[in-house]
Structure formats: structure tokens, C-alpha cells
ChimeraX commands (.cxc) that place a marker at each C-alpha (Angstrom):
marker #1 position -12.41,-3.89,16.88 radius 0.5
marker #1 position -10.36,-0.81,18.17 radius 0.5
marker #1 position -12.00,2.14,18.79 radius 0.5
marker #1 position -10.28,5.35,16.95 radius 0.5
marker #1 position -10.19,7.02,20.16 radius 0.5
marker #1 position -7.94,4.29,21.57 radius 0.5
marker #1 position -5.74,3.18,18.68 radius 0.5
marker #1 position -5.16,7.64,18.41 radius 0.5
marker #1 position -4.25,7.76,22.14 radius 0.5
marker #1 position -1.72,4.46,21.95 radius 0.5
marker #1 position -0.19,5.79,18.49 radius 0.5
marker #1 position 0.88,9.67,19.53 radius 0.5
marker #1 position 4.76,10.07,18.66 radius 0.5
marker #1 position 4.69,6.93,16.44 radius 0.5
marker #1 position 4.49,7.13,12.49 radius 0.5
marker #1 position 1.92,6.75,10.51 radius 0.5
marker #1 position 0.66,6.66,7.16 radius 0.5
marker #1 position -2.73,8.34,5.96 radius 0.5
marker #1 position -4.67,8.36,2.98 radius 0.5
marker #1 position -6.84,10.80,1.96 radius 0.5
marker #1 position -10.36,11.16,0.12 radius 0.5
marker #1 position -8.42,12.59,-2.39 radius 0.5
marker #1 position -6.36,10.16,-2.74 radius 0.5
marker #1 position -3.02,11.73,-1.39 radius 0.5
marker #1 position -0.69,9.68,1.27 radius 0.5
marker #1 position 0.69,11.33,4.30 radius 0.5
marker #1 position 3.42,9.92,6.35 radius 0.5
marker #1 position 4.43,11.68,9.59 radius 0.5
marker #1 position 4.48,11.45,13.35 radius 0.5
marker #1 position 1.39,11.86,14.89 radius 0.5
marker #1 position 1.62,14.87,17.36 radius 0.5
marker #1 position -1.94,15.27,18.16 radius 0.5
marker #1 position -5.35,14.59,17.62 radius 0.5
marker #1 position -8.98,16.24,18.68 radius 0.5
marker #1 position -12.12,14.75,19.57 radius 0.5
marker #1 position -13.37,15.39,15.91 radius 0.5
marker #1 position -9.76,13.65,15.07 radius 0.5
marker #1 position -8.43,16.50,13.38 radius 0.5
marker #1 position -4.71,15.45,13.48 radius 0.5
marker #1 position -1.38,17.65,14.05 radius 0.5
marker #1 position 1.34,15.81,11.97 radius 0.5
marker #1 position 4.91,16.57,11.97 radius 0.5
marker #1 position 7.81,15.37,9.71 radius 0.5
marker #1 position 5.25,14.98,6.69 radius 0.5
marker #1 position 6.03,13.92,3.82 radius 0.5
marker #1 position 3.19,14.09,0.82 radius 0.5
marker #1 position 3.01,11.51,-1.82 radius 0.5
marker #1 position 0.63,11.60,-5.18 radius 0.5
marker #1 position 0.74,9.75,-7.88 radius 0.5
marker #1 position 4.78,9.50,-8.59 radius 0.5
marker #1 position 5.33,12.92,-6.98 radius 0.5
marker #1 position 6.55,13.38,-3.11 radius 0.5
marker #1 position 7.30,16.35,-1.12 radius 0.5
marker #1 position 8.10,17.40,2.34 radius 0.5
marker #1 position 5.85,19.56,4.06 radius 0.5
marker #1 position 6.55,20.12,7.49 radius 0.5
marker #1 position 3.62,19.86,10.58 radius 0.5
marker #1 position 0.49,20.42,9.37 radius 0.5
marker #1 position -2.99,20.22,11.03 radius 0.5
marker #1 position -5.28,18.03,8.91 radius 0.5
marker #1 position -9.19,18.03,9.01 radius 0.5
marker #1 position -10.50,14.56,10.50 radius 0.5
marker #1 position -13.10,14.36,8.02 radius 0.5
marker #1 position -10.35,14.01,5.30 radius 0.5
marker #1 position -9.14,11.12,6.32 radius 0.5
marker #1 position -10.01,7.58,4.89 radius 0.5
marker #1 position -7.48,5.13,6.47 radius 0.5
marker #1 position -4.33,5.21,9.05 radius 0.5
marker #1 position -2.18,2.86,9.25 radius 0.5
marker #1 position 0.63,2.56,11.93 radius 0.5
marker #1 position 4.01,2.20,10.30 radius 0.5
marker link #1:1,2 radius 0.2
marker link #1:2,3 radius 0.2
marker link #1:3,4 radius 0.2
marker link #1:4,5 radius 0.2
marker link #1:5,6 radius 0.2
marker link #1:6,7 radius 0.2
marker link #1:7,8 radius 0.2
marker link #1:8,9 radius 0.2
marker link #1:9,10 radius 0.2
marker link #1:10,11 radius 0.2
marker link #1:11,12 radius 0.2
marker link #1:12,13 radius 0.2
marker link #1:13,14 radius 0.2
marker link #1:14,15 radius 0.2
marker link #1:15,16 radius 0.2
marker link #1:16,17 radius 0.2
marker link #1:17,18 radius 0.2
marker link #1:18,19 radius 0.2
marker link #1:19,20 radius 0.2
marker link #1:20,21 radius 0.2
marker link #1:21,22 radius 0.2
marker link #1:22,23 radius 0.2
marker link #1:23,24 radius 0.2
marker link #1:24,25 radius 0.2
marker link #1:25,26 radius 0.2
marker link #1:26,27 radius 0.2
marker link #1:27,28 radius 0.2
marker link #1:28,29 radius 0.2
marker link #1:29,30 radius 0.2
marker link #1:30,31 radius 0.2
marker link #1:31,32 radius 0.2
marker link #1:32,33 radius 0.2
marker link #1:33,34 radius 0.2
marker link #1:34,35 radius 0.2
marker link #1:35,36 radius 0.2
marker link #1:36,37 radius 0.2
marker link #1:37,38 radius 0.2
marker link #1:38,39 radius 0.2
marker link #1:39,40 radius 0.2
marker link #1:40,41 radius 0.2
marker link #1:41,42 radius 0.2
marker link #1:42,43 radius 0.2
marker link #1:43,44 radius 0.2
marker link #1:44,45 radius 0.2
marker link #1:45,46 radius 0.2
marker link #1:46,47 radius 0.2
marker link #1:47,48 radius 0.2
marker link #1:48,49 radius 0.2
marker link #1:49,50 radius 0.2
marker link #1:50,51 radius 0.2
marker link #1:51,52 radius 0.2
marker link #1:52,53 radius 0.2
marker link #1:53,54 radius 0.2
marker link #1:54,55 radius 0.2
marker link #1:55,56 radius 0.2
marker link #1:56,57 radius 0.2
marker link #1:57,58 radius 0.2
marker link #1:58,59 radius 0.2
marker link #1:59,60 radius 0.2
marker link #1:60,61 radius 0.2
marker link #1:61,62 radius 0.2
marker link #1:62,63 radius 0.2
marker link #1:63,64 radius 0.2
marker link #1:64,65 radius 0.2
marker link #1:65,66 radius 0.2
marker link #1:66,67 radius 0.2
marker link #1:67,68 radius 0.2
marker link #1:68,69 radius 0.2
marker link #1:69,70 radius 0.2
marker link #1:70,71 radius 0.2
view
């Protein structure tokens, strides 16, 4: 098993995918992270339900997050 800690540090600058409690995907490049994993994300690009739109870097809440996947 990885530890989030680890698998955050190894995947800074890389894309990945993340999907949300409510049930939005975000793909972007990972910029940053926290100790509470809040994440900076730039490049993102929101999808929900058929809908997708670009919105920039954005600083998301680490409690918000269900999954990330590398890409």
C-alpha cells in the first residue's frame, strides 16, 4: 500500500485525475499539496455529467477528494 504522503510527493508536476464527493472530475497538474492534502491544481479542466470546462489553478479542499488517479 502507498501512503498518500508518498504517492503526493512522487506525483507533483504530473497529471492527474480527481473525483470528487460530489461527483465532479478534475484533471490538472498537480502543483502542490499540504499536510491536510489540500491540493493546488493548474491546467484544470472540470467535467460533470456531459458538461466540461476549463478553469484555470485552483486550490481544492483535501477533504473533497474521493480518489486520484495518476494519468
Amino acid at each position: 500500500m502507498v501512503k498518500p504522503s508518498n504517492f503526493l510527493e512522487e506525483t507533483v508536476g504530473d497529471k492527474i485525475e480527481l473525483l470528487l464527493k460530489d461527483g465532479r472530475k478534475l484533471k490538472g497538474k498537480l502543483a502542490g499539496y499540504d499536510d491536510h492534502m489540500n491540493l493546488v491544481l493548474e491546467e484544470t479542466e472540470e467535467k460533470k455529467d456531459d458538461s466540461r470546462r476549463r478553469i484555470g489553478t485552483i486550490v481544492l479542499r483535501g477533504n473533497n477528494v474521493v480518489r486520484i488517479n495518476k494519468q
